[in-house]
C-alpha positions, 0 to 999 in steps of 0.5 A: 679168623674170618668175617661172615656177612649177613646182607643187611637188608635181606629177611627171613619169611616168617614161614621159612624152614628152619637151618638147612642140615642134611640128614646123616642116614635117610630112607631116602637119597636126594640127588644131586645133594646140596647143590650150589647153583647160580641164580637164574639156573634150573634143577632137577631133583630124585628121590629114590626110596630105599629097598628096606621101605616098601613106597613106591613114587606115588606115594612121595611129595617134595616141599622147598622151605616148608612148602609144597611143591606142585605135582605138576612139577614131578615125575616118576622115573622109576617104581620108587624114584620121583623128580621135580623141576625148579625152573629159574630158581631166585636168590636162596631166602636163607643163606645156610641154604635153602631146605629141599625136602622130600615126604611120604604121603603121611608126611613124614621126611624122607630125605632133604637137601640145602639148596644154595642159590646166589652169585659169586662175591663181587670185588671188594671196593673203596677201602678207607683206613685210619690209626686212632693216636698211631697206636692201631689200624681200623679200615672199612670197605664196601662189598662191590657195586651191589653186594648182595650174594644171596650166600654165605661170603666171608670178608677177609683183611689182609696186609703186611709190609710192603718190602719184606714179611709175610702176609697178616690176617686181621681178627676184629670185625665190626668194629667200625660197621658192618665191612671193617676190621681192626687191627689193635697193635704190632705195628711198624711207623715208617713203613708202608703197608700193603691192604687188601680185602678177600671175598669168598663164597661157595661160588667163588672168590674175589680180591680188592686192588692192594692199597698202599699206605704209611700209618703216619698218613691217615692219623686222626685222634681223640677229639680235643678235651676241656672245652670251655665256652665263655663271654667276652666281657659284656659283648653281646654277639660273641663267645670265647671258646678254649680247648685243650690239645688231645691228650696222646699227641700232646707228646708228639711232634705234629701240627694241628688244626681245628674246627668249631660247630656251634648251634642255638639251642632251639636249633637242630642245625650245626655252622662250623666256623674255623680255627683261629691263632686265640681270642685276639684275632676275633671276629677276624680269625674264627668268626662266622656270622649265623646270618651267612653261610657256614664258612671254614677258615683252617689255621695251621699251628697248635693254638687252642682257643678261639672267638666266635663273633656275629652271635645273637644276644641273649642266646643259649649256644652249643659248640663242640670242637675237633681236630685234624692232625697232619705234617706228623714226623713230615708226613705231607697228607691231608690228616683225617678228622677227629670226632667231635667233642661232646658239646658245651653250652654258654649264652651270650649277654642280653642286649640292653636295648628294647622294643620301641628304643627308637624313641628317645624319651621311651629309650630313657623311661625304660633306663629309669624304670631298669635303675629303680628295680635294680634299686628295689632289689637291692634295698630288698635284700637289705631290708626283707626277711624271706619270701613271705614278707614280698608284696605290695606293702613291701614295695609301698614302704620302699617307696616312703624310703626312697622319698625320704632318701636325700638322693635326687632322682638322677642319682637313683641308679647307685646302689644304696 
């Protein structure tokens, strides 16, 4: 029931031995066998060749992880015993244990040893906990200051009531990343639970402080469904954004703010604006302007909808909203957010105005020159039977028609 830690960035060498075992029955005999050494230390090793095989020690070498070890680092203390030093030994390359093996000269094995390397777990630290929907509990943590053992280590999450019962173990790793746990049901509300993470290797063990914590204060939920992202009329600088609560709190007693992030298309970059109490407030209670620094308004209450204002015309938009639970049956935390719900897109209206609009009579030629090809359209859809009959004869009868038309020239925006 226990989590075994590989430390994430430490590698095999391509040239590595294989697992380390120890042999069961040897012609030989390493000693001392399968030593756990803190790193820094020295070792000397013996092998000593049975009786029944006729080596004597020049005829032994030693390798460490399939390499050879230099004879300079050996001595023979007796007709079939030979040592080698290790001095300063480094951190094991592989946490089953380094392989220490010694050979006969036609390089046969022996006998070997698993030689463990390392230093003790360090205190696990900044446990964090959430419970998706008050159904579950998912914690995480972080392994000490360095984290790195060198050797096989365990984490283990425990908890239990506070008060009264008996200590739990936790049975689901990684659910949440590398250092976490989850624990799915058999939960109490109203009561707290004490949390601690264990450390343990074969140098030895240790434990994180105890946090304390109520499941009621560090709910978070799904993120809110149903988002829907449309225009305000023909406002050209703002969007109408609505959204529905998240589904399994609907039926709870809580309070609920929100956030809204919103990008551009062509931009990588998300401005969060605030929750507002719906459309009517505007610009006033949920916009952010994209020209200005992202700003956050948190408004407490459980409305569901919100405009975004100071927009660019004629933009394509993506916003995504989420949700922070808080003051559930009276609690007084903070609440945890949500993740974000899966972006919406919509596009604000195109400005009418254009380039050069400063001058009022180009300001009027470009109305005009709008109105009749509004005009052409709609008296094409009329009068022209699929694409092939499009051209410029086409336009030249639209012309004749127009001329003969009774309507005068200021009245040529109206549709026929």
């Amino acid at each position: 029931p226990r989590h075994t830690h590989t430390a994430p960035h430490q590698t095999l060498p391509t040239d590595s031995a294989p697992l380390c075992v120890s042999p069961a029955a040897d012609p030989a005999v390493i000693s001392p066998q399968d030593p756990t050494l803190l790193i820094g230390s020295s070792l000397v090793a013996t092998c000593t060749v049975s009786p029944d095989f006729p080596l004597k020690a020049e005829d032994l070498y030693w390798t460490l992880n399939g390499r050879r070890l230099p004879a300079a680092s050996y001595a023979a203390l007796g007709p079939s015993t030979l040592s080698v030093a290790l001095a300063r030994l480094n951190g094991s390359r592989q946490q089953s244990g380094d392989n220490l093996v010694c050979h006969s000269r036609d390089g046969g094995i022996l006998a070997g040893s698993c030689l463990y390397v390392g230093l003790p777990p360090e205190k696990p630290v900044n446990i964090t906990c959430w419970s998706k929907n008050m159904k579950d509990l998912t914690c995480k943590w972080a392994p000490g200051t360095e984290g790195e053992t060198f050797l096989h280590t365990n984490y283990t999450l425990k908890y239990k009531r506070r008060w009264y019962g008996q200590d739990n173990t936790c049975q689901e790793y990684h659910t949440a990343g590398t250092y976490s746990c989850h624990i799915p049901k058999d939960l109490a509300l109203f009561t707290p639970y004490e949390i601690w993470v264990e450390a343990s290797n074969r140098l030895g063990v240790a434990v994180s402080d105890v946090v304390m914590l109520d499941i009621l204060d560090v709910v978070t939920t799904d993120p809110p469904s149903d988002v829907h992202v449309s225009r305000v009329g023909d406002l050209e600088d703002q969007l109408s954004v609505r959204w529905s609560s998240p589904p399994a709190l609907k039926d709870f007693l809580f309070q609920a703010k929100y956030q809204i992030q919103y990008r551009v298309e062509d931009s990588s970059e998300w401005k969060v604006g605030g929750h507002g109490r719906g459309a009517a407030r505007g610009a006033r209670g949920c916009g952010c302007c994209p020209l200005l620094p992202p700003q956050v308004v948190d408004d407490v209450g459980n409305q569901t909808s919100c405009r975004l204002a100071g927009l660019r015309p004629g933009t394509v938009y993506f916003v995504q909203v989420r949700c922070n639970p808080f003051s559930i049956y009276g609690s007084k935390k903070a609440g945890i957010w949500s993740d974000w719900s899966n972006p919406t897109a919509a596009s604000t209206p195109r400005s009418e105005r254009v380039a050069g609009g400063c001058d009022p009579k180009g300001g009027e030629q470009n109305t005009t020159l709008r109105r009749e090809l509004k005009q052409f359209f709609g008296w094409v859809k009329k009068h022209a039977y699929g694409c092939s009959n499009l051209g410029i004869k086409l336009y030249d009868q639209w012309r004749v028609w127009l001329q003969k038309s009774h309507k005068t020239r200021n009245q040529v925006g109206k549709e026929p």
